[in-house]
DSSP file (Angstrom, degrees, kcal/mol; ACC not computed):
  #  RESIDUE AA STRUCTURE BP1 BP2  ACC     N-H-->O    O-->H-N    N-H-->O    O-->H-N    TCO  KAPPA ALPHA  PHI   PSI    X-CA   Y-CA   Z-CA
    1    1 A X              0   0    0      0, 0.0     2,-0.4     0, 0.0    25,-0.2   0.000 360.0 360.0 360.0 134.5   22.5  -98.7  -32.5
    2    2 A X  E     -a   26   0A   0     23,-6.1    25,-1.2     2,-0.0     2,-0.4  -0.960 360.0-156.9-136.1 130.8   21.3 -100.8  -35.3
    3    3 A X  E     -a   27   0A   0     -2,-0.4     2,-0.3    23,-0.2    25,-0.2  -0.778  11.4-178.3 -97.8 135.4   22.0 -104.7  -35.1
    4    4 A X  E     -a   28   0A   0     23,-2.6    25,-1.0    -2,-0.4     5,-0.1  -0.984  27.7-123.4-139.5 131.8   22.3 -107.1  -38.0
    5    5 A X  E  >  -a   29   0A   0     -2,-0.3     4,-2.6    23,-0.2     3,-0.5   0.294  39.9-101.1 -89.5 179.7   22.8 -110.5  -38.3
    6    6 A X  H  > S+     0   0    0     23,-0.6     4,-0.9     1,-0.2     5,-0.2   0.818 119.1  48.7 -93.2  -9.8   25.9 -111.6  -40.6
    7    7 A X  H  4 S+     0   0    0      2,-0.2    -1,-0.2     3,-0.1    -2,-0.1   0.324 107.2  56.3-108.8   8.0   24.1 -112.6  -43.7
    8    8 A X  H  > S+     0   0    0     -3,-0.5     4,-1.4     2,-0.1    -2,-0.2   0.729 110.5  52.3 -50.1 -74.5   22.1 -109.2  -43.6
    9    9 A X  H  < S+     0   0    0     -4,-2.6    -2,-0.2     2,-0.2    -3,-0.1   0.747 108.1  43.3 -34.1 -41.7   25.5 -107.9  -43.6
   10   10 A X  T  < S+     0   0    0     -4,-0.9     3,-0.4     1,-0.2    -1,-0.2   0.919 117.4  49.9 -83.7 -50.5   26.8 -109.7  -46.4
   11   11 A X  T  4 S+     0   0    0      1,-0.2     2,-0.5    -5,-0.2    -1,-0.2   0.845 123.4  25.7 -60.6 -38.2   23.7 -108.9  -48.2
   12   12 A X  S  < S+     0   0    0     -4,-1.4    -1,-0.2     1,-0.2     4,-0.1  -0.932  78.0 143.8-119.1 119.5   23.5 -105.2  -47.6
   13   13 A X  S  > S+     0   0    0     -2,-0.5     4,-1.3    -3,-0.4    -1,-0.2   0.634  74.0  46.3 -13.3 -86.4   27.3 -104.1  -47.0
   14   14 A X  H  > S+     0   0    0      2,-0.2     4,-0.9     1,-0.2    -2,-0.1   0.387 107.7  57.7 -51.2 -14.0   27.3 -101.0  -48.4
   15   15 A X  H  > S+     0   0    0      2,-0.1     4,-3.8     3,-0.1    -1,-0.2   0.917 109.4  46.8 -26.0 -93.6   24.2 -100.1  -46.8
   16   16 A X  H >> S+     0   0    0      1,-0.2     3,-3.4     2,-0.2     4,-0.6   0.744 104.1  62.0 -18.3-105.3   25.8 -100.7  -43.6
   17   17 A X  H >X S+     0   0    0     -4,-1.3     4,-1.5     1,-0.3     3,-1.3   0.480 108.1  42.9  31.5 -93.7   28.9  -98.8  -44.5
   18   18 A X  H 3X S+     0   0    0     -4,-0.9     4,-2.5     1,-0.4    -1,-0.3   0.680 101.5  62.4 -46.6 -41.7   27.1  -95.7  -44.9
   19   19 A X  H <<>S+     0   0    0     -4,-3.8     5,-1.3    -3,-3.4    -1,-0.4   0.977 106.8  48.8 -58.5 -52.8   25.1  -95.9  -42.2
   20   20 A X  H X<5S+     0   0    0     -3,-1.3     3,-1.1    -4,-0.6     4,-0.3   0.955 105.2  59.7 -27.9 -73.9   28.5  -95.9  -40.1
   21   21 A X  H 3<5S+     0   0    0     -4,-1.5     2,-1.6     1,-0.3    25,-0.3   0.803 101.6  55.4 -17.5 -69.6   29.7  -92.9  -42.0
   22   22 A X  T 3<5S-     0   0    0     -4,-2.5    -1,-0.3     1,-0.1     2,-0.2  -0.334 127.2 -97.4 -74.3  49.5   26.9  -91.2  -40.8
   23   23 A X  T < 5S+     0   0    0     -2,-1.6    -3,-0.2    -3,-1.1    -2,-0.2   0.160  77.0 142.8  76.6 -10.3   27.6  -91.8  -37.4
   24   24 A X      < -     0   0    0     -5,-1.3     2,-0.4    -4,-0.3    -1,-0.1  -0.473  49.7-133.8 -65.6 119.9   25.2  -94.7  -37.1
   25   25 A X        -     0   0    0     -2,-0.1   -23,-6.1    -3,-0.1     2,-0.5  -0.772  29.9-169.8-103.2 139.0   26.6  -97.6  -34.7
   26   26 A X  E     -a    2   0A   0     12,-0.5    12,-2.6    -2,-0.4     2,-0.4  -0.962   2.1-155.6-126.9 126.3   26.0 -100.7  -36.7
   27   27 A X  E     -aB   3  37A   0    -25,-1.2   -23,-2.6    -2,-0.5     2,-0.5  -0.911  11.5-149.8-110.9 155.5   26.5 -104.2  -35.2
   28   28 A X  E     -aB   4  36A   0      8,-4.3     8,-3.0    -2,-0.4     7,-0.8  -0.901  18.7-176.4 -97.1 120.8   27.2 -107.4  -36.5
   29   29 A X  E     -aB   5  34A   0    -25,-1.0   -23,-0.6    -2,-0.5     2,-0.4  -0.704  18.0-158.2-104.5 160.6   25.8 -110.7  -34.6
   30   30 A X  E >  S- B   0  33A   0      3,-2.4     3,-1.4    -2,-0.2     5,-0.0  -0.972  92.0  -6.9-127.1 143.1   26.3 -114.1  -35.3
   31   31 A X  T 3  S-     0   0    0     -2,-0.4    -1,-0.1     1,-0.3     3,-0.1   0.734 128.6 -66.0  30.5  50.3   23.2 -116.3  -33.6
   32   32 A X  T 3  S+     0   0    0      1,-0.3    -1,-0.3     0, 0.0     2,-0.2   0.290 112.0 113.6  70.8   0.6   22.0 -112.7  -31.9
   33   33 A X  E <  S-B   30   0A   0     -3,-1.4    -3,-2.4     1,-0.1     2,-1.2  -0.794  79.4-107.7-104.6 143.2   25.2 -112.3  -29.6
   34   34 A X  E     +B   29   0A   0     -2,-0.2    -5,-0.3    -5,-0.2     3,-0.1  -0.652  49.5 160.4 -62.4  96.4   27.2 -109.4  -30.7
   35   35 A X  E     +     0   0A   0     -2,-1.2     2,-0.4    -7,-0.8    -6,-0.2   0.802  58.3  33.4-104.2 -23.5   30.5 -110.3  -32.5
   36   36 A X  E     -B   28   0A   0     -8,-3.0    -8,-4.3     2,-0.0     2,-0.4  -0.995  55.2-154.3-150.1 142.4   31.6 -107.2  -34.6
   37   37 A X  E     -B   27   0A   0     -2,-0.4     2,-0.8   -10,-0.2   -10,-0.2  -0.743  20.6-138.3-106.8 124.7   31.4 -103.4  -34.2
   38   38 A X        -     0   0    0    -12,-2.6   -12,-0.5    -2,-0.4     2,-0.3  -0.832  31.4-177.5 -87.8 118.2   31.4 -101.3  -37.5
   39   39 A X        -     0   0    0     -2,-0.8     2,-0.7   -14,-0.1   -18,-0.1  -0.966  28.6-116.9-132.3 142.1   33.5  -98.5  -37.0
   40   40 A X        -     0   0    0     -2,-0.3     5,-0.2   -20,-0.1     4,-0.0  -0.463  30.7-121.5 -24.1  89.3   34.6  -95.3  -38.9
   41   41 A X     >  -     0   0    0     -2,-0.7     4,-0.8     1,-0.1    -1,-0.1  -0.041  33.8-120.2 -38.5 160.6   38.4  -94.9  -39.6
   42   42 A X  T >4 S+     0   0    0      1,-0.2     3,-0.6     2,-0.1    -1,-0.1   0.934 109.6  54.1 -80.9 -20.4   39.0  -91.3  -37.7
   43   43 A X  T 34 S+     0   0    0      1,-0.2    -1,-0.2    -3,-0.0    -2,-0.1   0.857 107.2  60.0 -71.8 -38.6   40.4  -89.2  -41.4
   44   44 A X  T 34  +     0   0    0     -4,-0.0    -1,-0.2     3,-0.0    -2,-0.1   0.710  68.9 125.0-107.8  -3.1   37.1  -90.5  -42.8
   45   45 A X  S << S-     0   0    0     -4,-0.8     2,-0.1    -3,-0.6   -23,-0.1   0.161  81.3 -91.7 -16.8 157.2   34.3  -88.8  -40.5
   46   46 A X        -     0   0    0    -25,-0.3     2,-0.4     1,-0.1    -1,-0.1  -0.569  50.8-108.6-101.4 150.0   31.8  -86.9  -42.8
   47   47 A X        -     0   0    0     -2,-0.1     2,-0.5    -3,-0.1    -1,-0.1  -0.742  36.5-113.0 -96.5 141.7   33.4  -83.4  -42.8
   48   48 A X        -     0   0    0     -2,-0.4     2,-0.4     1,-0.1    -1,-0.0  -0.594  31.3-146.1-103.1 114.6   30.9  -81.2  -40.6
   49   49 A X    >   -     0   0    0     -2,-0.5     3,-1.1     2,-0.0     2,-0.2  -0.504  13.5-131.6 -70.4 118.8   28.8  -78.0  -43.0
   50   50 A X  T 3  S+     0   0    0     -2,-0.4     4,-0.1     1,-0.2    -1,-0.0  -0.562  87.8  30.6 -57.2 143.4   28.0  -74.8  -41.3
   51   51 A X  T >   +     0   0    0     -2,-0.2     3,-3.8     2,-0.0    -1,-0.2   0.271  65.0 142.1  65.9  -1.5   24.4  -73.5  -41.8
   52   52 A X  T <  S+     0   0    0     -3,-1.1    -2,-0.1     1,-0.3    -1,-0.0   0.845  81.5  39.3 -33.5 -43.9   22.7  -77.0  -42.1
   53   53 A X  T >  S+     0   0    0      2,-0.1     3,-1.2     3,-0.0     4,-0.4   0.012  70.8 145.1-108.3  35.4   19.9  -75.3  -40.1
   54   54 A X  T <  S+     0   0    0     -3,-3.8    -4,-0.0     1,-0.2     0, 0.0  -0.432  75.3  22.7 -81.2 135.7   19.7  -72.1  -41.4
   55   55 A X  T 3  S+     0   0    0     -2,-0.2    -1,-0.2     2,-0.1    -2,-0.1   0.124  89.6 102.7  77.2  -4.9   15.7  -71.4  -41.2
   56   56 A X    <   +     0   0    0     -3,-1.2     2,-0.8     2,-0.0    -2,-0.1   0.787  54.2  92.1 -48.8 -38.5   14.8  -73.9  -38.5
   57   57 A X        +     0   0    0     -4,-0.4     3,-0.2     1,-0.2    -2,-0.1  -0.559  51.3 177.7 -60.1  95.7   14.5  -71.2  -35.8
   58   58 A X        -     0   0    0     -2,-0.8     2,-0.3     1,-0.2    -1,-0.2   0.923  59.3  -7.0 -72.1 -39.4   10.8  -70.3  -36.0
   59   59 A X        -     0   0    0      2,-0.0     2,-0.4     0, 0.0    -1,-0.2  -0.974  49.2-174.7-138.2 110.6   10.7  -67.6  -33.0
   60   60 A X        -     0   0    0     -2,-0.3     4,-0.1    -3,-0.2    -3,-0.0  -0.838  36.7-104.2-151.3 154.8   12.5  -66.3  -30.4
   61   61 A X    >   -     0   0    0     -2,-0.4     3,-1.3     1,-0.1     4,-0.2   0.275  16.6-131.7 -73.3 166.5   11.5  -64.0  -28.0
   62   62 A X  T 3  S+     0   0    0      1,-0.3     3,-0.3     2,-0.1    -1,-0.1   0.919 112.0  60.2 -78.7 -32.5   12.5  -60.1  -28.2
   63   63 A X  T >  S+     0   0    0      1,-0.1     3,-2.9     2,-0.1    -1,-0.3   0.181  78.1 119.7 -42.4  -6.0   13.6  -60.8  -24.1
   64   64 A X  T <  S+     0   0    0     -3,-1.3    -1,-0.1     1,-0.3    -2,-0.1   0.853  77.3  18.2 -65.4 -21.2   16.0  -63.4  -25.4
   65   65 A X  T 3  S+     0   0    0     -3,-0.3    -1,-0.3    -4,-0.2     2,-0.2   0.093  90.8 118.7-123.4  24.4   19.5  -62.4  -24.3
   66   66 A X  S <  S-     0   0    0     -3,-2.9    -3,-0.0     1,-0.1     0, 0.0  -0.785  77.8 -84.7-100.9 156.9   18.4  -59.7  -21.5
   67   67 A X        -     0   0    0     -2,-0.2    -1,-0.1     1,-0.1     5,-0.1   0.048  38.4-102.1 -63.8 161.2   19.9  -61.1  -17.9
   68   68 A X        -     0   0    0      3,-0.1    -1,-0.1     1,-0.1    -3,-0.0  -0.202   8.1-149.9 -46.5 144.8   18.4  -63.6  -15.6
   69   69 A X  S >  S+     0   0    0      3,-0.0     3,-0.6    -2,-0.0     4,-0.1   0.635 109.3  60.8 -89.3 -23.9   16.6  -62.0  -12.3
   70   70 A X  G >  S+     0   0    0      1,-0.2     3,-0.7     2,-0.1     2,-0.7   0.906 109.5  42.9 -48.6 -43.7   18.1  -66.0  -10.8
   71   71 A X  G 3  S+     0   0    0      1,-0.2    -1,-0.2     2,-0.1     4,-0.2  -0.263  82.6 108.6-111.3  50.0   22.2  -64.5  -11.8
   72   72 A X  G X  S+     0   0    0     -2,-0.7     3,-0.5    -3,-0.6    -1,-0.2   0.599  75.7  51.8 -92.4 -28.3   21.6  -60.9  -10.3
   73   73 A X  T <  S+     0   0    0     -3,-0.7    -2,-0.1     1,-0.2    -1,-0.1   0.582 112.7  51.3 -94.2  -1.4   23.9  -61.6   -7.4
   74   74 A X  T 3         0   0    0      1,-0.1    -1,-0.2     0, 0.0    -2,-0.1   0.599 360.0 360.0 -70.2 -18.7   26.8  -62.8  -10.4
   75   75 A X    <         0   0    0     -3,-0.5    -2,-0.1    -4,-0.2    -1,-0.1   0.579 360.0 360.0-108.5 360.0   26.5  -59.9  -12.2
């Protein structure tokens, strides 16, 4: 959550904005008390990319998808 006072706001808008877009919840306070919530329309959500994390994975163990000995009485 990132709170900003209303003449921050005014001053960075478009800041603001974007940070919403990108999921960011941004309020506006007027003498610190919260008065207005920036929110997304729902059509305008960032449309979500497949493969964003393609190399991230550093390791994983050769064991990784053999069964549980814990889920032997499920299987």
């Amino acid at each position: 959550m990132h709170q900003v006072n209303i003449h921050e706001a005014k001053t960075h808008l478009s800041k603001l904005i974007q940070e919403a877009v990108m999921g960011e919840e941004v309020i506006i306070a007027k003498d610190n008390k919260p008065m207005v919530k920036l929110v997304v329309m729902p059509n305008m959500k960032p449309e979500r990319k497949l493969g964003t994390a393609k190399g991230l994975v550093q390791f994983i163990s050769d064991d990784f998808d053999a069964p549980l000995d814990d889920f032997a009485d499920y299987q």
